[in-house]
N, C-alpha and C positions, 0 to 999 in steps of 0.2 A: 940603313938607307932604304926610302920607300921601293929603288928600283934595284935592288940585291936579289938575290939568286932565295935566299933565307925569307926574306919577306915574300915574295914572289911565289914559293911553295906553300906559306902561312896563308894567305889570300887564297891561293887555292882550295886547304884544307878546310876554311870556313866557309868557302863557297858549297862545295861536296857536305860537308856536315848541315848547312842549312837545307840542299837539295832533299838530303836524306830525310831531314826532319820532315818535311813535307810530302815527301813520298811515303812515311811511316805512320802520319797524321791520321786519324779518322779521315776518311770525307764530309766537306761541309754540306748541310742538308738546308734546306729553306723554309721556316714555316709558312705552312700552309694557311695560318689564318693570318701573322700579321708581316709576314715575307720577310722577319730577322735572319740573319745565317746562324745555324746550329751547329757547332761541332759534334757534340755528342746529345744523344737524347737520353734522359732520364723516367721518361713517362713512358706509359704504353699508347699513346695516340701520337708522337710523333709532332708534339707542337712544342714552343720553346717555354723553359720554365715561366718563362712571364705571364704569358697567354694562359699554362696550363694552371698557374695557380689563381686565376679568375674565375676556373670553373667553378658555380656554386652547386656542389656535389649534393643529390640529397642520400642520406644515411639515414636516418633516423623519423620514423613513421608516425603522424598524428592521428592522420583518417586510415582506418585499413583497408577500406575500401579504394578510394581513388588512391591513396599512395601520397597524397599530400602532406607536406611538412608541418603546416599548418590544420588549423580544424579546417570543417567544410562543412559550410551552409546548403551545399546542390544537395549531395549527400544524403543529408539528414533529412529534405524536403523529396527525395527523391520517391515518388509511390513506388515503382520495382525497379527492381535493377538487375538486367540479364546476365552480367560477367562476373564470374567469380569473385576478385576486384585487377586493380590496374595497380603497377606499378612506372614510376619515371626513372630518367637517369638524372634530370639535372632540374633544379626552378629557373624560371623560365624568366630571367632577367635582361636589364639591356643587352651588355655583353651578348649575351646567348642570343636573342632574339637578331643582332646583325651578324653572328656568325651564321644561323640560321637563313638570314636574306642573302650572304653568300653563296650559300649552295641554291636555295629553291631562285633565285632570280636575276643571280648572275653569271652562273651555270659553272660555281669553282670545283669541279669534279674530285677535285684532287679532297677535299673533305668526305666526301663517301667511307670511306676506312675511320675517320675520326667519328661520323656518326655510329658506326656499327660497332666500334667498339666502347663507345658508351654506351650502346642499348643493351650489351654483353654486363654490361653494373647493372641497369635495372630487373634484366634477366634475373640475376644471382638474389634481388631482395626479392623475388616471388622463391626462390628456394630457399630463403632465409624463414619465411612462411612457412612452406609446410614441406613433409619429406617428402619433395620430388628432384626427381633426376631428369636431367635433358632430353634421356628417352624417352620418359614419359610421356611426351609431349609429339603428337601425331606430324603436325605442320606448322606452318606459320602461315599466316594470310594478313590482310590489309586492306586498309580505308581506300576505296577507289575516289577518283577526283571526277568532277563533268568535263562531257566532253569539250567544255567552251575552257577549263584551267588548262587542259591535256594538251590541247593546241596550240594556246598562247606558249605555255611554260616549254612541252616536248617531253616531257616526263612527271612522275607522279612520286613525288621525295616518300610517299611512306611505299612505295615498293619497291624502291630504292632501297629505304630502309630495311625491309624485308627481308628482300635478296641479300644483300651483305652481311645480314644476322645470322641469317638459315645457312651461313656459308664457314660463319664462325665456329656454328654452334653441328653442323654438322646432321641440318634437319631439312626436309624439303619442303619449299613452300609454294604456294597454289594462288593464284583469281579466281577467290570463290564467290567476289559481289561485284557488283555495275551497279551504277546510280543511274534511274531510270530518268530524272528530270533535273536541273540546276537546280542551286540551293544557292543565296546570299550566303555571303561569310555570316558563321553564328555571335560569333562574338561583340557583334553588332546590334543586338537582339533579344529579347525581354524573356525569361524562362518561358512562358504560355507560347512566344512566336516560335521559341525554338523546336519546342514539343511538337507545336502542330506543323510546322515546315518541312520535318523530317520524317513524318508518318510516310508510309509508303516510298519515303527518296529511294530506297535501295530493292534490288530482286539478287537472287541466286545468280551465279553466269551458268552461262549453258553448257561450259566442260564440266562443271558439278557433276553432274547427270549420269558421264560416262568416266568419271574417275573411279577406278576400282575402292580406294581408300576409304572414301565415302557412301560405296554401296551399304544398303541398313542386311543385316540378317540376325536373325535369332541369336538371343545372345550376345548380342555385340556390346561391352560397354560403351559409354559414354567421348566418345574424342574427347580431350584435351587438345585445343587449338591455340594459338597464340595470335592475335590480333595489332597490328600496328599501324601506328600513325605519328606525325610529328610533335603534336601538342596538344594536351590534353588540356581543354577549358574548364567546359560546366559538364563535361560527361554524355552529353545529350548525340552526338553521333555514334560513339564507342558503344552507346545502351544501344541504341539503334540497330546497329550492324549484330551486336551482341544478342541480340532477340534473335531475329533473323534466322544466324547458324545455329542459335541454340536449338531451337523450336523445328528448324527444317533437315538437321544433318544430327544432330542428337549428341549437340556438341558443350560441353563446359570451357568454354571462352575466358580467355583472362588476355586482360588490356595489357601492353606496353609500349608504351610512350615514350618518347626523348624527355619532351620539356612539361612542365606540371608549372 
């Protein structure tokens, strides 16, 4: 009988046994990019299997220079090129490109860990390169933005990037450039405009100066600096800035980017 003493105790025991399931459960998590509930995460960035198997991961190297999957025409026309080379974490497809306007323009903070630890993959294909270790590598710095993005946006996603990297990887990172004058988006714009548009955009910032790190003395090798920015196009700001440290702090610059 539903209302018996026997049933009565049953109903209990499956109440108590569901509560516990639940109490004993994972906690459910949210992704952060397309807000499913996760019970458990199987990735190391904490998005849900759907999302994370979208990412088009790059692995395998065509250009050694930029780090592209593909050949590259910038590359090969390029007359010098200051940075060691660059490597990405991902091609830089739709997908990417609006997980990308989530963080710089919608201001989803909670992606910040998801970006850093991609850029911790493209890290590892510059060690895949050559024998270096993490220490080797002096600091990390980054693409500064003008003052008119800085304002609009409130922050600057590759020192974002930066910071999160250098936090991973256990390295400290600096503002070692300012962009003395606005720049048009590049990607908008013919190799010859881009070239000549960027001459001069960038100066040293003035903590350089008085950073022990970067003081020069006899014998000092070469820094190894790590350079970052969100997305690598035709290479023409990354050469830029890349000139810049190499030539004024006596530094061997190598690119790493999110997106390629």
């Amino acid at each position: 009988m539903p209302d018996s003493p026997a049933f009565s105790i049953y109903n209990k025991i499956r109440i108590w046994a569901r509560q516990a399931g639940e109490w004993m459960a994972p906690p459910s998590e949210e992704c952060v990019y397309c807000q499913a509930t996760i019970r458990s995460c199987s990735n190391p960035l904490g998005l849900c299997d759907s999302c994370y198997s979208k990412i088009p991961w790059i692995t395998e190297i065509e250009c050694e220079q930029c780090g592209r999957a593909e050949s590259c025409s910038d590359c090969v026309r390029r007359k010098e090129t200051y940075f060691v080379r660059n490597r990405s974490a991902v091609k830089y497809d739709p997908v990417m490109k609006d997980l990308l306007a989530l963080y710089k323009y919608r201001g989803n903070e909670r992606l910040l860990s998801v970006f850093s630890a991609m850029l911790v993959h493209a890290f590892n294909l510059h060690l895949q390169r050559e024998s270096l270790q993490v220490e080797d590598f002096q600091c990390i710095t980054y693409v500064p933005v003008n003052e008119e993005r800085l304002e609009e946006r409130g922050f600057n996603q590759a020192e974002c990037f930066a910071s999160g990297l250098a936090a991973k990887l256990g390295l400290p990172h600096r503002g070692t450039l300012i962009r003395t004058r606005n720049t048009p988006k590049q990607s908008f714009k013919s190799r010859k405009e881009r070239l000549s548009d960027l001459e001069d955009a960038f100066t040293l910032h003035p903590s350089v100066y008085e950073d022990p790190m970067f003081a020069p003395f006899p014998g000092r090798p070469a820094l190894k600096i790590l350079l970052i920015d969100d997305v690598y196009t035709t290479g023409s700001t990354l050469n830029q800035c890349s000139r810049l440290l190499s030539s004024s702090l006596n530094a061997r610059v190598y690119g790493l980017t999110w997106a390629r």
